[in-house]
OpenMM code with the backbone's topology and positions (N, CA, C; nanometers):
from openmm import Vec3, app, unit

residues = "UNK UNK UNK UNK UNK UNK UNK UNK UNK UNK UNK UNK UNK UNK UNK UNK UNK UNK UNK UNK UNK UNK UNK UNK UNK UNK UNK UNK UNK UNK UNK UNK UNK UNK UNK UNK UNK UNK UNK UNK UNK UNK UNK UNK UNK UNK UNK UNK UNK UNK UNK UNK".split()
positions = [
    Vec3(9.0276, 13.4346, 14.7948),
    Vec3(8.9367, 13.3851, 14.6947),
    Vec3(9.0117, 13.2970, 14.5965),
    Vec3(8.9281, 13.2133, 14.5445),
    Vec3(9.0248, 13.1059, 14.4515),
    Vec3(8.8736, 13.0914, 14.2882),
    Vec3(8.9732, 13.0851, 14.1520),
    Vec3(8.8920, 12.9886, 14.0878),
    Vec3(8.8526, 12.8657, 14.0860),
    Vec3(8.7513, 12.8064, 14.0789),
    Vec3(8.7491, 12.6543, 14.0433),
    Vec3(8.6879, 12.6325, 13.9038),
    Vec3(8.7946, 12.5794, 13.8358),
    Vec3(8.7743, 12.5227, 13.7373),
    Vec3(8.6737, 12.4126, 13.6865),
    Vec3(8.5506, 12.3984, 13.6514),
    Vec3(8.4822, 12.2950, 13.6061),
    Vec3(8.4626, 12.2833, 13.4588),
    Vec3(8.5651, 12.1347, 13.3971),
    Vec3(8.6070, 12.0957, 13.3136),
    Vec3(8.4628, 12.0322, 13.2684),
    Vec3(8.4069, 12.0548, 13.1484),
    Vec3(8.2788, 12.0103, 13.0709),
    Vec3(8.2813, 11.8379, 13.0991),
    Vec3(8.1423, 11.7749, 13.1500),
    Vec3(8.0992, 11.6424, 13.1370),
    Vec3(7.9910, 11.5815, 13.0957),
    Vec3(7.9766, 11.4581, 13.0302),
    Vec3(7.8422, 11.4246, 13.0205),
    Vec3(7.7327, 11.3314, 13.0665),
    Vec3(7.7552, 11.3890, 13.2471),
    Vec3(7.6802, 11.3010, 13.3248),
    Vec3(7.5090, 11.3595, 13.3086),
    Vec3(7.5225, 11.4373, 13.2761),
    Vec3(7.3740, 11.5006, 13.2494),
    Vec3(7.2796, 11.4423, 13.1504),
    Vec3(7.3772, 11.3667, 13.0060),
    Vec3(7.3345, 11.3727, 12.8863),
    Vec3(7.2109, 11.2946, 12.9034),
    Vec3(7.2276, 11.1718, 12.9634),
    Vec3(7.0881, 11.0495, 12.9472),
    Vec3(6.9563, 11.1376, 13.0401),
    Vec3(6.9676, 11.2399, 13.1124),
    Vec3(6.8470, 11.3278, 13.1341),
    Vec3(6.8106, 11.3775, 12.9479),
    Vec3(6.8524, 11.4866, 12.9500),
    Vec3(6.7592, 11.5201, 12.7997),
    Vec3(6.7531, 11.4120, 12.7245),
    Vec3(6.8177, 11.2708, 12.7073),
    Vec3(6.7453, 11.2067, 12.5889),
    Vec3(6.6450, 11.1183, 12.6585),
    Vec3(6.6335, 11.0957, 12.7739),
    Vec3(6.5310, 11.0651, 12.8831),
    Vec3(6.4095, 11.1168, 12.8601),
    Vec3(6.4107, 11.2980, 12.8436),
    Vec3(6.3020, 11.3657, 12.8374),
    Vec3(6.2649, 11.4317, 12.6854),
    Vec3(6.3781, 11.3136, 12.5783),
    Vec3(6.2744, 11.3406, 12.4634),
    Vec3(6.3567, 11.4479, 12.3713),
    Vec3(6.4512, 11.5333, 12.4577),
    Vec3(6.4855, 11.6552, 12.4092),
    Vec3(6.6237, 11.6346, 12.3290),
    Vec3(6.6788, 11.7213, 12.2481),
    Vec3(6.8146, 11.7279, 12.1532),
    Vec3(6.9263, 11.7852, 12.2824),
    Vec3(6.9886, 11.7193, 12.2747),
    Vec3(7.1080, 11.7731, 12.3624),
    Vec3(7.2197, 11.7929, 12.3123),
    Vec3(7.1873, 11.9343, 12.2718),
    Vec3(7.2707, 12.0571, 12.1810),
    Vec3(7.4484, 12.0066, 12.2528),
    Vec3(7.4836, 11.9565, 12.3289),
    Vec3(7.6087, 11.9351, 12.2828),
    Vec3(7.6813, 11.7835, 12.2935),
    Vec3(7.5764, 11.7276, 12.2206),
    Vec3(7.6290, 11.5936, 12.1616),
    Vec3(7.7448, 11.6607, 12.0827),
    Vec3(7.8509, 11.5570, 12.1024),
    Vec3(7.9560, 11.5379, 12.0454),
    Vec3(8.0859, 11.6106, 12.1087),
    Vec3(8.0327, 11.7248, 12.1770),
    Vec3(8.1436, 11.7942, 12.2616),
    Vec3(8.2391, 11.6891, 12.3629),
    Vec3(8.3556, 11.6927, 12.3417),
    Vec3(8.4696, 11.6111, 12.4062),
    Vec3(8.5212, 11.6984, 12.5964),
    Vec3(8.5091, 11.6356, 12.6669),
    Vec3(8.5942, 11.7110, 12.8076),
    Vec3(8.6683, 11.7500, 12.7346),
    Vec3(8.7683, 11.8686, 12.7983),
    Vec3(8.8473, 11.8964, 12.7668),
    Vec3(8.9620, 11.7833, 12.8497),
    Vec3(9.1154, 11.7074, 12.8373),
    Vec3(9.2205, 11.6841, 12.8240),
    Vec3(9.2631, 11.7532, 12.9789),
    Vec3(9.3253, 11.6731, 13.0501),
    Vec3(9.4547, 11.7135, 13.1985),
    Vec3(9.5317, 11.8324, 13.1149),
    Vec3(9.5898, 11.7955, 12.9605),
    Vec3(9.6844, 11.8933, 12.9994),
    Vec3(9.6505, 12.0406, 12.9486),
    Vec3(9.4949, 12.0457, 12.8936),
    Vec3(9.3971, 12.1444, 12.8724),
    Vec3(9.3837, 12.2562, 12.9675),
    Vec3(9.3406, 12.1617, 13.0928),
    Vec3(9.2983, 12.2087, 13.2098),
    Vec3(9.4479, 12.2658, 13.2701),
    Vec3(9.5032, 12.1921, 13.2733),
    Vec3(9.6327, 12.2282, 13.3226),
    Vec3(9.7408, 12.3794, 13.2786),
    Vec3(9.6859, 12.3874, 13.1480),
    Vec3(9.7582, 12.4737, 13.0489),
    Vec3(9.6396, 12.6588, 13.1064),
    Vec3(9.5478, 12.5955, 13.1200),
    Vec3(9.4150, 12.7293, 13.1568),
    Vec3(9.4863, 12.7786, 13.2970),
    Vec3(9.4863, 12.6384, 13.3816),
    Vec3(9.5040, 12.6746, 13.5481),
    Vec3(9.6574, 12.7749, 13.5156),
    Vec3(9.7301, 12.7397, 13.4081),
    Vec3(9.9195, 12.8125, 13.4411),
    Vec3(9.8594, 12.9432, 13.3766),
    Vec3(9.7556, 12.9824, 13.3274),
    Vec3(9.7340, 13.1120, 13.2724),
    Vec3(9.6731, 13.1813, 13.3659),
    Vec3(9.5851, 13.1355, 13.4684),
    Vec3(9.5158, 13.2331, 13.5170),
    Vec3(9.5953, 13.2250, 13.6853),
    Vec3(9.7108, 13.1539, 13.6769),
    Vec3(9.8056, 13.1931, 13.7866),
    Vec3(9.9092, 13.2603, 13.7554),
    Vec3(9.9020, 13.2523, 13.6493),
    Vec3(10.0378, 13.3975, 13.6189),
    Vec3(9.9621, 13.5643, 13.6451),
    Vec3(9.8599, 13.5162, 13.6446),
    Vec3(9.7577, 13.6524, 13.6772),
    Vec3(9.7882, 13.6547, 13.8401),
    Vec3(9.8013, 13.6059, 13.9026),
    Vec3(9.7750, 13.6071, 14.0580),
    Vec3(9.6629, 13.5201, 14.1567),
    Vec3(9.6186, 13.4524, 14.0384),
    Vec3(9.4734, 13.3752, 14.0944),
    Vec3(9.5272, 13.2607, 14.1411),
    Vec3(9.4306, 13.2020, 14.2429),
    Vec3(9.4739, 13.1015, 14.2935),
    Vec3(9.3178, 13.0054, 14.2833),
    Vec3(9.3863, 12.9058, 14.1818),
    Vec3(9.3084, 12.7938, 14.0885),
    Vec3(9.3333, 12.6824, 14.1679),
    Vec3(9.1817, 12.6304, 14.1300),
    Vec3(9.1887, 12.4656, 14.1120),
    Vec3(9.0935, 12.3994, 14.0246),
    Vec3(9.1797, 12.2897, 14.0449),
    Vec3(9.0553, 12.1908, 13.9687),
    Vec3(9.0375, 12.0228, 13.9801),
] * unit.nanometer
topology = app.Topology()
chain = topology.addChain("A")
for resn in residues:
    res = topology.addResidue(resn, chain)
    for name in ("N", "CA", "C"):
        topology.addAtom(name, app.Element.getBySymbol(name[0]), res)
């Protein structure tokens, strides 16, 4: 078994302002390579085997 990591995006966003609606996370940033990178070395020191 493995994690996969899915790093936040905002290909979704132009749907809710499409349909009118507030899209509660305007302004939220992806997280950063070395974000992702820094999560994946934590949850392999556990034994997991990550990707992303």
């Amino acid at each position: 078994e493995k994690i996969e990591l899915l790093p936040y995006h905002e290909l979704g966003k132009h749907k809710w302002v499409a349909m009118g609606e507030e899209y509660k996370l305007d302004g939220v940033k992806p997280p950063k390579k070395e974000t992702m990178e820094r999560v994946k070395g934590i949850l392999e020191q556990y034994g997991h085997k990550v990707m992303f």
